[in-house]
N, C-alpha and C positions, 0 to 999 in steps of 0.2 A: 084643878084639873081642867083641862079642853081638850076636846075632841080629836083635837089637833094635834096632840104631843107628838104623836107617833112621827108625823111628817117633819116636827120643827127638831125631836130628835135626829132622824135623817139626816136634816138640813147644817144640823151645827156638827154632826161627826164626818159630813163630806168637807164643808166649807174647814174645816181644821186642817186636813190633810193637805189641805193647799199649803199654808205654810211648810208643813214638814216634809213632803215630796220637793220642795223648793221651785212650786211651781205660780209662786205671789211673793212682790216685796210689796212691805207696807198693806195697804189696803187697797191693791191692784187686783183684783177680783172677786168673783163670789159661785155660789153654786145655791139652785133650788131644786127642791123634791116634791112630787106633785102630788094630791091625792084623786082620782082623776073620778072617785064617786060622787065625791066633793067638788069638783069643779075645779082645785084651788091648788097654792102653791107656798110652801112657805122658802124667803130667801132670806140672806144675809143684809141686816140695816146698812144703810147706805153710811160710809167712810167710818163704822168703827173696827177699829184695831182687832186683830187678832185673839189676840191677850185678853181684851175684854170683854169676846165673845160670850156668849151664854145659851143654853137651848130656849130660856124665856127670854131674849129680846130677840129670837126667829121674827119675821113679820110675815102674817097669813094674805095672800094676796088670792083674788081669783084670776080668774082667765078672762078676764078686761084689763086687767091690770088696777082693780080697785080693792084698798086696803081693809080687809075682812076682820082680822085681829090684831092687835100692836099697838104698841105707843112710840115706835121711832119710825120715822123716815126708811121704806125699803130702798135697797140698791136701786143705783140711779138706771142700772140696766133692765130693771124689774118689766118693762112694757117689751123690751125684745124676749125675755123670756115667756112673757103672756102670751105673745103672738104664734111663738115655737111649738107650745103648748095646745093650744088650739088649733093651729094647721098639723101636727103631728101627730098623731094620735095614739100613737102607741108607747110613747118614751114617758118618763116618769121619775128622771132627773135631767138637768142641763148644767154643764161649768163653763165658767168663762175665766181666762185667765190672759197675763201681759205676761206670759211666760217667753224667754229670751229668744230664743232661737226660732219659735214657733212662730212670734211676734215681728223676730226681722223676716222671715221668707213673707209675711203680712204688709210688712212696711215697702218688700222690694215690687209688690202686688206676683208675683210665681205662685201658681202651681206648686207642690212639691213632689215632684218625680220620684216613683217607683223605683227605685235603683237594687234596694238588696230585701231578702227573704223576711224579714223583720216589717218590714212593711207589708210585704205579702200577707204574712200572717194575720193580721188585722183588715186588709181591704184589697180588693183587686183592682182600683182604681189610686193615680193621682191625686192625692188630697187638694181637693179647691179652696182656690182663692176666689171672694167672691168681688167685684170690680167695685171700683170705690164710689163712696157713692154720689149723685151726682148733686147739684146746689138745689133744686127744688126741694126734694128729700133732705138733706141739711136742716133747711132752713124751717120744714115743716116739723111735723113729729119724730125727730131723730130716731129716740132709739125703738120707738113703734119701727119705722120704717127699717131700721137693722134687720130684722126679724124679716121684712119682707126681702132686702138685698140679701138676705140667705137662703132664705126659700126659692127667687128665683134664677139667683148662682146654680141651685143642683134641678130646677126646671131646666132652665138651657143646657146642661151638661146630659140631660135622661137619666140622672143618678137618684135611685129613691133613700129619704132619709133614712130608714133602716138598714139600707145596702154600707149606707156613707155615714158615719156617726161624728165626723169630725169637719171642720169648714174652717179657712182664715177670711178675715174680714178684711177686704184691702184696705192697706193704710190704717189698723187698728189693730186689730188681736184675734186669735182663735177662742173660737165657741167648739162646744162638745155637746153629747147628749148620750141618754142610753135610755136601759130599761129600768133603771135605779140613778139615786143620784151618787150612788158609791159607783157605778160602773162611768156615768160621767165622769167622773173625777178621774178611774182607769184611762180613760179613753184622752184626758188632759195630758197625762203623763205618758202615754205611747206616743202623743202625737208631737210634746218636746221631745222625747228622743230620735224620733223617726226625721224631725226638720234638723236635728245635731248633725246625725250621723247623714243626712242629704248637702246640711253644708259642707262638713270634711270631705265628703266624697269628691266633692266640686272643687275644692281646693285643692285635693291630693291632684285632680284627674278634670280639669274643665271637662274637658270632652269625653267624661266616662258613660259609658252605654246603659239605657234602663237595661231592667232585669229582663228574660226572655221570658214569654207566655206560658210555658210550659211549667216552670219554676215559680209563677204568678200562680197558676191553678192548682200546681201540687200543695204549694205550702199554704195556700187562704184553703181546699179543702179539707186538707188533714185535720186542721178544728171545725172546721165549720161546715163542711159539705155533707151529704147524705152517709158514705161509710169513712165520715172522722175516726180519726184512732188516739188523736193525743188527750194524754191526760188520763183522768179515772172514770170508768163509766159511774 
């Protein structure tokens, strides 16, 4: 027994559903769950398979990004997520995935425009691309430095992480976050469909118009605003 199960449970029932939402091939992402009493986080070992998964090879990292419990190698993204974690304060999962659609509007460096209600529902903002990052940063602490090209993507933008739960990383992949690391994972999976249904739209309709303001603040209120009505109280 350790302390820790709880979070490394978390960690291996979010990190699974990546597979099965079909939002990872191979070992193209991971997701961590934080314990924020503790300090610490536990993620997915760095390149093992799916399949091999287990709640006991979780690896306990804290918020430096130094290895607290484990015997494998954490995910190679583990120091962007240390940083997220300690500039964030309130989230308590994070996913990162090279999910398709989400990945290309990443690679094309766009924004993904507001177009239809579906997005609404989820955010009253463009979901950010964050600018790729430059050779200084490259060449220094990479994926430390990730973590800061995300955080100051929704600085220049005025968007607070709680407001915006979702980011592309130019020329890389989207990261997610929430208050769970089962809501991260949520939050993975709206934001491939939300860049799907952005590319079809562009396709059907280069020129097709965002959605109007009005239709922006009905449908992100109705779950989320002061008198929400969806759903069950």
């Amino acid at each position: 027994m350790s302390k820790y199960d709880e979070i490394k449970h978390l960690a291996y029932k979010a990190n699974m559903q990546l597979p099965e939402l079909g939002l990872v091939l191979f070992t193209f992402g991971n997701v961590s769950a934080a314990d924020r009493e503790e300090s610490v986080f536990a993620i997915k070992p760095s390149g093992v398979p799916y399949s091999e998964l287990s709640e006991d090879k979780m690896v306990i990292v804290d918020f430096e990004g130094k290895t607290v419990e484990g015997n494998l190698r954490p995910s190679s993204d583990t120091l962007t997520h240390a940083v997220l974690y300690k500039h964030f304060e309130t989230i308590g999962g994070i996913s990162h995935t090279h999910s398709s659609y989400a990945t290309a509007w990443a690679q094309s460096q766009r924004d993904i425009p507001i177009y239809g209600t579906t997005h609404a529902d989820h955010t009253t903002y463009d979901i950010p691309c964050a600018a790729p990052m430059n050779d200084d940063m490259i060449q220094g602490d990479y994926e430390y430095q990730t973590g800061f090209q995300i955080i100051n993507a929704l600085k220049e933008r005025n968007i607070n992480y709680e407001e915006m739960e979702m980011i592309l990383v130019g020329n890389h992949a989207p990261f997610t976050w929430g208050k769970t690391a089962a809501k991260a994972v949520y939050n993975s999976a709206v934001l491939e469909e939300v860049a799907k249904m952005a590319y079809l739209t562009e396709s059907i309709k280069a020129d097709a118009l965002r959605l109007k303001d009005a239709l922006i603040r009905k449908h992100f209120e109705r779950k989320h605003g002061p008198g929400s009505y969806y759903g069950q109280s």
